[in-house]
N, C-alpha and C positions, 0 to 999 in steps of 0.2 A: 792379268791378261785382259781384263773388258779396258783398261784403260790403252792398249794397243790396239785393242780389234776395234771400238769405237772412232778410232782414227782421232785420238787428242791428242798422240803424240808427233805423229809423220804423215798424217793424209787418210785417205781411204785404202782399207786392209782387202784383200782381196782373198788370200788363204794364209796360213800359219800354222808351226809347228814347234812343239815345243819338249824338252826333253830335261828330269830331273836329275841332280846324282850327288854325292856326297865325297868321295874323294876321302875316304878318313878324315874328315873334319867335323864329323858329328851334325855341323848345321847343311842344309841343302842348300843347291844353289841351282839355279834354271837357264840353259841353253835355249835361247829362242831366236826361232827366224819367221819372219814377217814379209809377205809378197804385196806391193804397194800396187793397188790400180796403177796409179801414174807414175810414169818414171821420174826420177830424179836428178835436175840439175846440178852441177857443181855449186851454182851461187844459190839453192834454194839448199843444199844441204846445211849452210850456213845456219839457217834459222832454226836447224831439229839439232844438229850435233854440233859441240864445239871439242874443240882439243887446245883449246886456251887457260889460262890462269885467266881469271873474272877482274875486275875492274873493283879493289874493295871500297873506292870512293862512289861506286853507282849500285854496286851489288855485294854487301860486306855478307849477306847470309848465304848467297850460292859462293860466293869465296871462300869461307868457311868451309862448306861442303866439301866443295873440292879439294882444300889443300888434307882436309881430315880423311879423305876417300878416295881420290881419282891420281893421287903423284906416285909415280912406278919411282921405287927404292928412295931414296936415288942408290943405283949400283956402281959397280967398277970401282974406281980410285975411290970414290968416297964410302966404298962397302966390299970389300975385297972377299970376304964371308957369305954374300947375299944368298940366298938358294936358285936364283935364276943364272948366275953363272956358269955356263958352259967352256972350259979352257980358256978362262979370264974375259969370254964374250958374255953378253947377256943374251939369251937366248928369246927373248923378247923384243930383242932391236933394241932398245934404250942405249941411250938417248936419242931420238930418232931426228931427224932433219929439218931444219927452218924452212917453212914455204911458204910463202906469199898470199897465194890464192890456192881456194881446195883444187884438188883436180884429181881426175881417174886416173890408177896406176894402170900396167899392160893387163895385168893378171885380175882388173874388174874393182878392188878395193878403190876406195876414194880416201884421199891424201888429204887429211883434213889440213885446213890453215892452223899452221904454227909460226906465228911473225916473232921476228926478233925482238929485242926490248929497244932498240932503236927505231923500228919501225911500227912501234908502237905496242908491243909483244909486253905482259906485265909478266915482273919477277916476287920472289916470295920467300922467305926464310921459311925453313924445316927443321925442328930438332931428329937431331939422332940421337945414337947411345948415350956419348960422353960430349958431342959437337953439333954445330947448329951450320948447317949450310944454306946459299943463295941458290936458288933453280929458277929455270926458266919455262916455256913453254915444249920445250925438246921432250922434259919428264912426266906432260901431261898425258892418260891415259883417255882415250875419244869417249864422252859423254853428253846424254840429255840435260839440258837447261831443266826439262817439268822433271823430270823424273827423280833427278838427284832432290831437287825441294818437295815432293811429295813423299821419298823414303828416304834420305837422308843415307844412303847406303853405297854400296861400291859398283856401281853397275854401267859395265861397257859396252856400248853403243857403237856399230859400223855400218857401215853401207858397202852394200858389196853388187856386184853385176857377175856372180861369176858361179856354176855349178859346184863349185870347188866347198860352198857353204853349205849347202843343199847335205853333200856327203860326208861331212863334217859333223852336222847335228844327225844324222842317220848312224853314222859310225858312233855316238854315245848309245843309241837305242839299241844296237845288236851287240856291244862288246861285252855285256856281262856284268856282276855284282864284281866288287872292290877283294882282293884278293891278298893273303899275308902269308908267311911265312914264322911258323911257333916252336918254339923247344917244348919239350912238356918233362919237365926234372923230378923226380922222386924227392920228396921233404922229410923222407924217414933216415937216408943214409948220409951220413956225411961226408961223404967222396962218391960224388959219380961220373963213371967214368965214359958212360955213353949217355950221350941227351940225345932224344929219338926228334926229331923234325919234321912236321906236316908241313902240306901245304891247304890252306882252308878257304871258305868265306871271307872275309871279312863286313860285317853289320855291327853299325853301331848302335847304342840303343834308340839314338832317334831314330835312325833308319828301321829297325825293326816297330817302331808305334806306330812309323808312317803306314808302313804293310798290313800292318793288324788293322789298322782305323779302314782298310782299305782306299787312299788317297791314290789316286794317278799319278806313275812317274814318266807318264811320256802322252803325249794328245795331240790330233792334225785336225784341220780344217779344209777341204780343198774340196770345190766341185767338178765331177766327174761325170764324162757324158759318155752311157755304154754303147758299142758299136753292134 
């Protein structure tokens, strides 16, 4: 977080929020949003966020990064199994659209530049399972130039103008601990014939060290002037 509040990565911070969770994946992961003093340009978004494939002839380590962390699937035809497929869609948009210059969508998000490989857009071989495919910039996932070469990790980066983010990282803060679904079976009989079914918690055991260490899973910053 000081490397955001400090304003190294997008300007000056004005307030911030931010919210932890785990998702049955054991490791945490952090939902953050960031209020900039100054608003942002289209052409100034360019310099904090890209949604391109890197240049490996001027930047072979943020290349690197990226194709190891920031390429969604690739899904559909080349992943017909993916788990983001909804009724043969990817429910994440992917492959999403070539565009030229960034610009605001209706709904506040910013359309980061995704150039074609003709228009100067770089492409990049991916292994899969058994097969090795071409992608382009369509598959890149919107990220920081610092950020990614400071953690070397998976972390997606947007810009948004629109309330719609605001209630988005609020709806992690109030929806509750991670939830499952358990048989609980008798090991003495050898036929059984009713398995009884909870519904529970679900904590992992990082998630439960985290709690005990008592670490914060959710934190704001905003000034507030009382009436």
């Amino acid at each position: 977080m000081n490397v955001l509040i400090k304003g190294q990565v997008s300007g000056s911070v004005k307030y911030w929020l931010y919210y932890i969770e785990w998702q049955k994946r054991r490791l945490p992961h952090s939902h953050i949003l960031i209020w900039l003093t100054n608003t942002l340009r289209p052409n100034q978004i360019d310099d904090i966020i890209s949604a391109e494939i890197p240049n490996p002839s001027t930047d072979k380590n943020l290349y690197d990064i990226v194709i190891k962390n920031m390429v969604h699937g690739p899904c559909g035809a080349f992943n017909s199994l993916s788990p983001c497929l909804k009724e043969g869609n990817c429910s994440k948009m992917y492959p999403r659209q070539f565009i030229k210059e960034t610009q605001f969508a209706t709904d506040g998000y910013a359309l980061c530049r995704r150039r074609k490989p003709e228009d100067g857009g770089q492409t990049a071989t991916v292994k899969m399972k058994s097969d090795s495919v071409v992608i382009d910039n369509r598959w890149i996932v919107p990220y920081s130039p610092l950020l990614l070469k400071m953690f070397d990790a998976h972390i997606n980066v947007e810009c948004c103008n629109s309330i719609k983010s605001i209630k988005y990282i609020i709806k992690y803060v109030h929806k509750g601990s991670d939830q499952g679904v358990f048989a609980a079976h008798s090991s003495n009989n050898c036929i059984d014939e009713i398995s009884e079914y909870q519904a529970g918690l679900y904590i992992s055991s990082n998630e439960a060290s985290w709690h005990i260490f008592g670490f914060p899973i959710h934190n704001r910053f905003d000034s507030q002037t009382w009436i």
